[in-house]
C-alpha positions in Angstrom: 105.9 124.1 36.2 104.7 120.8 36.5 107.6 120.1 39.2 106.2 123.4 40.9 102.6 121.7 40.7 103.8 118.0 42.1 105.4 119.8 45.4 102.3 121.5 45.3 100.2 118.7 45.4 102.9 117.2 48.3 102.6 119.5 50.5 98.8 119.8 50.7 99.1 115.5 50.5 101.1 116.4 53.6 99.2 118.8 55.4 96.1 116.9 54.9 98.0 113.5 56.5 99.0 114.9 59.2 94.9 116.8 60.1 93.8 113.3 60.0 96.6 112.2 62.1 95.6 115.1 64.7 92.2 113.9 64.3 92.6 110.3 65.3 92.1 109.8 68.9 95.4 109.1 70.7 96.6 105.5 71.1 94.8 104.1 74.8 98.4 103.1 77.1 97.7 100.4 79.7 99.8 100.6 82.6 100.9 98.1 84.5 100.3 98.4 88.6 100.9 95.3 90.7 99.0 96.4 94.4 100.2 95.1 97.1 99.0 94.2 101.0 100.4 92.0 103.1 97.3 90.9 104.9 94.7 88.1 102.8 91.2 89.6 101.5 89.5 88.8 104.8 90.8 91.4 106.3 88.4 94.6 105.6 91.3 97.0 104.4 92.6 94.5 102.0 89.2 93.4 100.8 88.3 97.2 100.5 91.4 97.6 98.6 90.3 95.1 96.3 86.9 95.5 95.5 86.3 99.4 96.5 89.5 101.3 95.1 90.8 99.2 92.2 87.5 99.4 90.5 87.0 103.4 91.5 90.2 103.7 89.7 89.0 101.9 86.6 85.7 103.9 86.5 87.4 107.0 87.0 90.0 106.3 83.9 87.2 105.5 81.2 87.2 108.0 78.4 90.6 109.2 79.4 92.5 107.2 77.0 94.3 105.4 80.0 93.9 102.1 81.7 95.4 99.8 84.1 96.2 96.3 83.8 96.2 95.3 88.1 98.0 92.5 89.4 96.8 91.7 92.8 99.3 90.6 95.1 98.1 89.9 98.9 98.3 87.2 101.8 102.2 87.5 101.6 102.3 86.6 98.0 104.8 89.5 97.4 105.0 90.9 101.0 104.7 89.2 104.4 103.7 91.1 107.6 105.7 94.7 107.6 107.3 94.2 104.4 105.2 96.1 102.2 106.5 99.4 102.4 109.9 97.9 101.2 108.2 96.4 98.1 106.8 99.4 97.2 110.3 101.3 97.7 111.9 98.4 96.0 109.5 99.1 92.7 108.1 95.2 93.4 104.9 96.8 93.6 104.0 100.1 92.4 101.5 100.9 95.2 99.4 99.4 97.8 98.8 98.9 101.7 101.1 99.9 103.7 101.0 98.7 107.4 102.5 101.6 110.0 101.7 100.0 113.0 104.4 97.0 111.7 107.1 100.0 111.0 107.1 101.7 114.8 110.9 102.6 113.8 111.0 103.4 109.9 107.3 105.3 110.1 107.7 106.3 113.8 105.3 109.5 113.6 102.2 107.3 112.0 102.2 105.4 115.4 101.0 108.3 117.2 97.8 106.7 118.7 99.5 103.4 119.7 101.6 105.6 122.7 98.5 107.4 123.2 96.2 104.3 125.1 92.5 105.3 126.4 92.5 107.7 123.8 89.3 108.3 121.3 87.2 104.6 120.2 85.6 106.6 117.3 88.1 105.5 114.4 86.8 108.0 112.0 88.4 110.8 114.3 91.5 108.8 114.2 91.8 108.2 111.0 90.8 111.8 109.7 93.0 113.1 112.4 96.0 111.6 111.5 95.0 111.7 107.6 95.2 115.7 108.1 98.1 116.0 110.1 100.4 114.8 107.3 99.0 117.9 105.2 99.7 120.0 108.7 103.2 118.6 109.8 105.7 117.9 106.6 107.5 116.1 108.7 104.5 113.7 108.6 105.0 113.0 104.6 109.2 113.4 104.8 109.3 110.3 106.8 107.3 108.7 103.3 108.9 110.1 100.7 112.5 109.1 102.8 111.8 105.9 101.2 110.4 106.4 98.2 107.0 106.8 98.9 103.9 109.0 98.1 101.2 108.7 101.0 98.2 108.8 99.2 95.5 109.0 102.5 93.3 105.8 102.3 93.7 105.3 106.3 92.6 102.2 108.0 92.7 101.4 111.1 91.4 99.2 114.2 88.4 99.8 115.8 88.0 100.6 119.7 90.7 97.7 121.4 89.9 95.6 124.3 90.5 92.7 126.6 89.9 89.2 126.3 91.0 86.8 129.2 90.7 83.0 130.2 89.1 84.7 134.0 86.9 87.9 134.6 88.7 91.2 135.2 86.6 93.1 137.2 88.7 95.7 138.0 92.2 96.7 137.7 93.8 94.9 140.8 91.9 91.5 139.1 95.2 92.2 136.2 97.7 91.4 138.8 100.0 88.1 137.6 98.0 87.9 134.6 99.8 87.2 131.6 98.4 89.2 128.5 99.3 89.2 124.5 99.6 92.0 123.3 100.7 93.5 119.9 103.9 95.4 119.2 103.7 99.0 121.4 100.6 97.9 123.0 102.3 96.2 125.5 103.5 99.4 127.0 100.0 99.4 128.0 100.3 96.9 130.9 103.1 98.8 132.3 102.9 99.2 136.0 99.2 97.1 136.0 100.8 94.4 137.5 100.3 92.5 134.3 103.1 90.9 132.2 103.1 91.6 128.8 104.0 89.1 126.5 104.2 90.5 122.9 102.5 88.3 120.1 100.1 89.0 116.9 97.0 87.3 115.5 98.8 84.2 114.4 100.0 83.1 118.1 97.0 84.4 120.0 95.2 81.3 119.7 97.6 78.9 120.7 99.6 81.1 123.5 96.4 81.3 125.0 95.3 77.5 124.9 98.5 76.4 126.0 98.9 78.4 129.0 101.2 81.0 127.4 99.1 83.9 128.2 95.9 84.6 130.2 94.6 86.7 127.6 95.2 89.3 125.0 94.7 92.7 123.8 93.1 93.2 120.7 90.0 94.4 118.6 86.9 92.7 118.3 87.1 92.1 114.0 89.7 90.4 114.6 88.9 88.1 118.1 85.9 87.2 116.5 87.4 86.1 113.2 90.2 83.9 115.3 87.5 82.8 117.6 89.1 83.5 121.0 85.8 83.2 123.0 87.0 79.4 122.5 89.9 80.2 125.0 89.1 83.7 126.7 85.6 83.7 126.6 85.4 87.0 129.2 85.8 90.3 127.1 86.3 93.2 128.7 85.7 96.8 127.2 88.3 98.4 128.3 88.4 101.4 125.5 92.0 101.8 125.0 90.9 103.4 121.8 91.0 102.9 117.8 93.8 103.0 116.3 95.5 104.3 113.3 96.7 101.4 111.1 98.3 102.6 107.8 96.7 103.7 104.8 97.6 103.2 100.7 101.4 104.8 99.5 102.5 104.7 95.9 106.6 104.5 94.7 107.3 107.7 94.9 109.6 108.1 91.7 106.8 105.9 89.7 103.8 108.1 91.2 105.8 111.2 89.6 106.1 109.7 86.7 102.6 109.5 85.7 100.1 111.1 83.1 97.7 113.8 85.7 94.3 111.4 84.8 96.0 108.9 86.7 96.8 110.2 89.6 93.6 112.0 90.2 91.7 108.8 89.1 93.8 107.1 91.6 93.1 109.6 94.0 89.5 109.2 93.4 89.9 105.2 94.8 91.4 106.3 97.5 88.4 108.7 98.3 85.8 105.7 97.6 88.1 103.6 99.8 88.0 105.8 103.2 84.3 106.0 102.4 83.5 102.3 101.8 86.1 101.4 104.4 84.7 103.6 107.4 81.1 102.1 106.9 81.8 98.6 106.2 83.7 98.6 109.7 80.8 99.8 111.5 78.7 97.0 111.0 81.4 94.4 111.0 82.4 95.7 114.7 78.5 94.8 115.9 78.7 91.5 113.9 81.9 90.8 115.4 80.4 91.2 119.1 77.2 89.5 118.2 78.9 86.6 116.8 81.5 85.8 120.0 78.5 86.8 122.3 76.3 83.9 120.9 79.1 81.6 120.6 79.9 81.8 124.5 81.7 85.3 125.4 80.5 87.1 128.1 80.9 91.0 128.1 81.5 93.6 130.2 82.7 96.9 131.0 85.6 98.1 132.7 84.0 101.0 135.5 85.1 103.8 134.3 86.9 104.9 137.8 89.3 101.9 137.2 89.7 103.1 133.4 91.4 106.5 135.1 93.7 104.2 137.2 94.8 102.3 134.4 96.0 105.4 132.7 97.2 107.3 135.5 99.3 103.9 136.5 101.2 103.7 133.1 104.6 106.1 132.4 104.5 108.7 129.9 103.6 106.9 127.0 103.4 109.1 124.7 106.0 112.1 126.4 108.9 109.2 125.9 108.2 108.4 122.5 107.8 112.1 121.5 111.3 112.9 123.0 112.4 109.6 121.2 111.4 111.2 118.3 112.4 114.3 118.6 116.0 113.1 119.4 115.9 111.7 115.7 115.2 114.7 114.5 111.6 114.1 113.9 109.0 116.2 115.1 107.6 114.1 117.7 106.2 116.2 120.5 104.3 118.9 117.5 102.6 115.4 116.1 101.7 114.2 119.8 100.5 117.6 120.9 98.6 117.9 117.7 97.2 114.7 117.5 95.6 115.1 121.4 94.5 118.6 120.5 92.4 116.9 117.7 90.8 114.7 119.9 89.9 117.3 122.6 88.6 119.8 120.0 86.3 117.2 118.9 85.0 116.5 122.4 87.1 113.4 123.6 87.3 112.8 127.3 90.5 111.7 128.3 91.5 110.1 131.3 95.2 110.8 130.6 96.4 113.8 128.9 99.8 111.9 127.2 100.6 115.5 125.7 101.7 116.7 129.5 103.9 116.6 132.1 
């Protein structure tokens, strides 16, 4: 009996153990996520990054018995210039930036507006355009998770690009012998102009252009303003070739699968607080940018819009060749060109080129 009453008394000993262990809130996990951009913190998408989505994250995670411990890795700490979506797929970083427009070959379908030139200068339509079209076209999110990577939205992307030369460019015949910068597949956009492309980036604008290497470049007004070429190609020319879609944020796929649900959706959550903060920070940095070269010497015009048509109308089939490119790849090129000038149409876009036709 009194070995009868000791179990007894064990048992309950046991059962009430393990209420109190039921009761105790679950031990908080810290996880570790080193983010990653390739860019430094002056550039809006990294700073946005920084002080916009890590600490959306954070505020979304209180109470849920997660949190992160960030290591912030940018300005080609971990990654230089295009090599971020391999340091994600490499597990160097867990998530961050990733750069399309420096991948025209691995991420071939995000460059869509880049073969599309004159196309839409409001960069919220791009960017939501080609956001959507990866829920609309798998192909679209195959091409991310081919390497290991979960596309999480968060686009960025270039405002409205332009011209900036050493001479005035009244008109399109004024292009003729001119030698311009231009980055990666926007030099396809001085084909048949009578203009000679000469490919470069924001690090060798500067200097090609003081030394004589170009005439000008083509590029967005953030950026010209923040290198200061007004110094050295003080006439700008609004040419609209359009915004541009950029990137936007990717996780490791394998890692991203691995975690708890309150993670991903509080991760989800910065990305949402990113488009937002990113989309009206760039608005008034774009009229600060313009101010800011216009006081310090630039003189601005505008393209006429009749010269605008025979730009476009001069160039190849942009975006037809890259479609069938594509689609020889077999990627779905010419449904994410179609779709992506349907967009633009549907939301009231004049263009002087339709790139989606013969």
């Amino acid at each position: 009996m009194i070995m009868d009453f000791l179990r007894g008394r064990g048992a309950a000993s046991g059962l009430v153990m393990a209420a109190l262990a039921l009761a105790q809130p679950a031990r908080a996990e810290t996880i570790d996520i080193v983010a990653v951009a390739s860019h430094p913190p002056i550039f809006l998408w990294v700073k946005t990054l920084s002080e916009v989505f890590i600490p959306a994250v954070d505020e979304a995670l209180k109470g849920s018995g997660h949190s992160i411990d960030w290591t912030e890795a940018y300005g080609g700490t971990l990654a230089k210039a295009g090599g971020e979506m391999e340091t994600i797929e490499d597990g160097l970083a867990q998530l961050g930036i990733v750069s399309t427009l420096f991948e025209p070959s691995e991420l071939s379908l995000q460059n869509v507006s880049y073969v599309t030139p004159f196309g839409s200068d409001d960069i919220a339509l791009v960017l939501r355009s080609v956001d959507e079209m990866h829920d609309q076209i798998p192909g679209m999110r195959q091409i991310w998770e081919d390497h290991d990577l979960e596309y999480l939205g968060g686009a960025f992307g270039l405002e409205d690009y332009m011209l900036m030369t050493k001479e005035p460019v009244p008109d399109l015949a004024a292009l003729k012998g001119r030698k311009i910068n231009a980055p990666g597949a926007a030099v396809n956009w001085l084909e048949n102009t009578g203009a000679v492309g000469v490919a470069g980036n924001l690090t060798t604008y500067y200097n090609d252009i003081q030394t004589g290497v170009a005439d000008g470049v083509i590029v967005f007004p953030t950026a010209a303003a923040a290198a200061k070429l007004q110094e050295v190609a003080p006439y700008i020319t609004r040419t609209h070739f359009g915004a541009q879609y950029a990137g936007g944020i990717a996780a490791q796929k394998s890692w991203w699968d691995a975690q708890p649900a309150e993670v991903q959706e509080a991760i989800r959550t910065g990305v949402r607080a990113f488009e937002a903060a990113y989309h009206r920070d760039l608005e008034t940095r774009v009229a600060e940018a313009y101010a800011q070269m216009e006081a310090n010497g630039a003189r601005i015009s505008e393209l006429p819009e009749a010269d605008r048509s025979a730009w476009a109308a001069a160039l190849p089939p942009i975006g037809l060749n890259w479609a069938r490119e594509q689609d020889a790849r077999g990627l779905p090129g010419t449904e994410v060109l179609q779709a992506y000038i349907q967009r633009l149409k549907e939301a009231g876009t004049v263009l002087p080129r339709d790139w989606s036709a013969e």
